[in-house]
C-alpha positions, 0 to 999 in steps of 0.5 A: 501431488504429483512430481513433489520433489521437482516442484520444490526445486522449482520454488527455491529457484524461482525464490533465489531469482526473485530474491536477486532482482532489485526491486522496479522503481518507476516513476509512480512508485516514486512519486514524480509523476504524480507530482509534475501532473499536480505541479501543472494543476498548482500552476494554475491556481497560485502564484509563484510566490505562493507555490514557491513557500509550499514547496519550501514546507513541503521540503522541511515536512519531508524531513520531519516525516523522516525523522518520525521514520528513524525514531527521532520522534521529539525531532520530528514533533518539533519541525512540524511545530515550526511548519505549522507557524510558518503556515499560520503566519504566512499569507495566503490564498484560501487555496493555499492554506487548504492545499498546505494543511491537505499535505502537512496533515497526513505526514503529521498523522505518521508521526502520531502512529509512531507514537502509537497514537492511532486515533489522533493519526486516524482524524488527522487523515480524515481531515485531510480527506475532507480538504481533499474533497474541497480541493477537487469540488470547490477549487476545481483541482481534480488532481487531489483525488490521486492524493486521496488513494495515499490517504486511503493508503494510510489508514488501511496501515493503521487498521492492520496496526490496530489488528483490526483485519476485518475493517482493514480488509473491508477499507481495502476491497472498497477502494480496490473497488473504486479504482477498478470502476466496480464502485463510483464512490467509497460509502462512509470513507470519502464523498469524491466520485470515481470521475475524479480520478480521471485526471489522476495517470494510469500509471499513478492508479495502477501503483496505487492498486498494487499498494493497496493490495500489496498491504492487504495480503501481508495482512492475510498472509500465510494463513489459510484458515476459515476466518482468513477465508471470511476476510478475503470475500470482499476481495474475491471479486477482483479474482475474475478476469472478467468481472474485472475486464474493464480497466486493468490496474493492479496485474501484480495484485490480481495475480496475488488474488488468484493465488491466494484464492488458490491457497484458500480452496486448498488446492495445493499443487496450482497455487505452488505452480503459480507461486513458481511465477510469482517468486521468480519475477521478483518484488517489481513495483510492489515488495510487500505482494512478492513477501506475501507470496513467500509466506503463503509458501512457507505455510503450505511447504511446511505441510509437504513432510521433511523436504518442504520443511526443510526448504521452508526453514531455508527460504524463510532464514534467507528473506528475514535477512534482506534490508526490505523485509517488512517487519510482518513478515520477520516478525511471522518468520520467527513465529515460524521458527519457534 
């Protein structure tokens, strides 16, 4: 490899800048543009009155869903408890209740997953996924197809809990697929065309692509081996530019594909070349595909001798202390470690 020395130089500078940039928060990221697009759907489909008691459950299972997130998990089982009866008791139109239960029940699925109870969570989300489905076809709210990819989202988490990367992999890729115009439907996941997701922002699209990927490459990050190889086939369509020269979603995802195609083929000196632009831009929109990028690192400085291994225990001493750092990632970190 030529010029080692200046190439690790380079990756702990681009490292330490893209360590001190704050992540980019936008408006898809954050959820507000995706929701004044489905406010202006709601609008015209239910009354005041009815949009008005939705919201009004949607702020109570905002705050049981972060009771789950903190560990208060009897807490947040007892305030879904209450949203339920208030939904059940309430009177409302058929696209009100389906549109109440569409929402409650993927938050609903976390508190399950919190309590390691994947196979409730699992059928809570698929639930959901069918009133999706009703929503855009029988009550013409497009919208809904957007609030599909999170549920997409969802259950790729929980297959990576699971440990089950094959069926995690396969999930993401056919959804990576469906975003870019590769695929016009998801087979055994949802019956929603790709046509629905017209309606849905660009911008909404874009963050989900790059969330998706973001949970796929911790899921494959820092390893290089034959198996982790297999995994990433179903991915490596979306490593050409032009196979995918069509719509652009994902730029932070893509770039990740191609690096981590790099890393696969063991061509060493690219992949850290491009690793130097990916650390430095820092965590963007999507965190979890800078951490990736920095555990493909570790691995591959921990085979360059004595000074890549000793910039690795530096890097990965300083990215297990940031607040943001995925538990994956720590929990690597300290495999690496020991």
């Amino acid at each position: 490899m030529r010029n080692l020395s200046g190439l690790l130089h380079d990756l702990e500078g681009a490292f330490s800048d893209g360590r001190d940039r704050p992540p980019c928060i936008t408006d898809a990221s954050s959820g507000r543009l995706y929701t004044e697009v489905l406010f202006a759907s709601l609008n015209c489909h239910l009354s005041p009155a009815e949009l008005s008691f939705l919201v009004c459950c949607w702020d109570c299972q905002d705050e049981a869903l972060e009771a789950a997130r903190q560990d208060r998990l009897e807490e947040s089982r007892r305030g879904f408890d209450r949203i339920w009866t208030r939904i059940r008791s309430a009177s409302l139109s058929s696209v009100g209740r389906i549109m109440a239960q569409a929402m409650l029940e993927p938050a609903e699925a976390y508190l399950h997953y919190r309590l390691s109870d994947y196979g409730r969570a699992t059928e809570l989300i698929h639930h959901a996924m069918a009133l999706d489905h009703a929503l855009v076809t029988d009550f013409d709210l497009p919208v809904m197809s957007g609030h599909s990819l999170l549920l997409g989202s969802n259950l790729l988490g929980i297959h990576t809990r699971r440990g089950e990367r094959r069926e995690a992999v396969l999930l993401g890729g056919a959804y990576l697929d469906y975003i870019e115009r590769q695929s016009e439907s998801l087979p055994g996941i949802s019956h929603l065309p790709r046509s629905a997701l017209d309606t849905v922002p660009n911008a909404v699209l874009d963050f989900y692509f790059d969330k998706l990927g973001g949970k796929l490459a911790l899921l494959l990050a820092g390893n290089h081996d034959e198996e982790t190889a297999q995994h990433f086939r179903p991915l490596a369509r979306h490593t050409s530019p032009q196979a995918c020269r069509g719509l652009k979603f994902g730029a932070q995802s893509h770039a990740w594909l191609r690096r981590k195609q790099l890393a696969l083929r063991r061509e060493s000196e690219d992949f850290l070349v491009s690793a130097v632009t990916g650390l430095r831009l820092g965590r963007l929109s999507e965190p979890a595909l800078w951490f990736a990028t920095i555990m493909d690192v570790l691995s591959f400085c921990r085979s360059l001798g004595p000074s890549g291994s000793r910039l690795a225990d530096r890097m990965a001493c300083d990215v297990s202390m940031l607040s943001d750092c995925p538990w994956a990632i720590k929990h690597s970190v300290r495999l690496f470690q020991n």
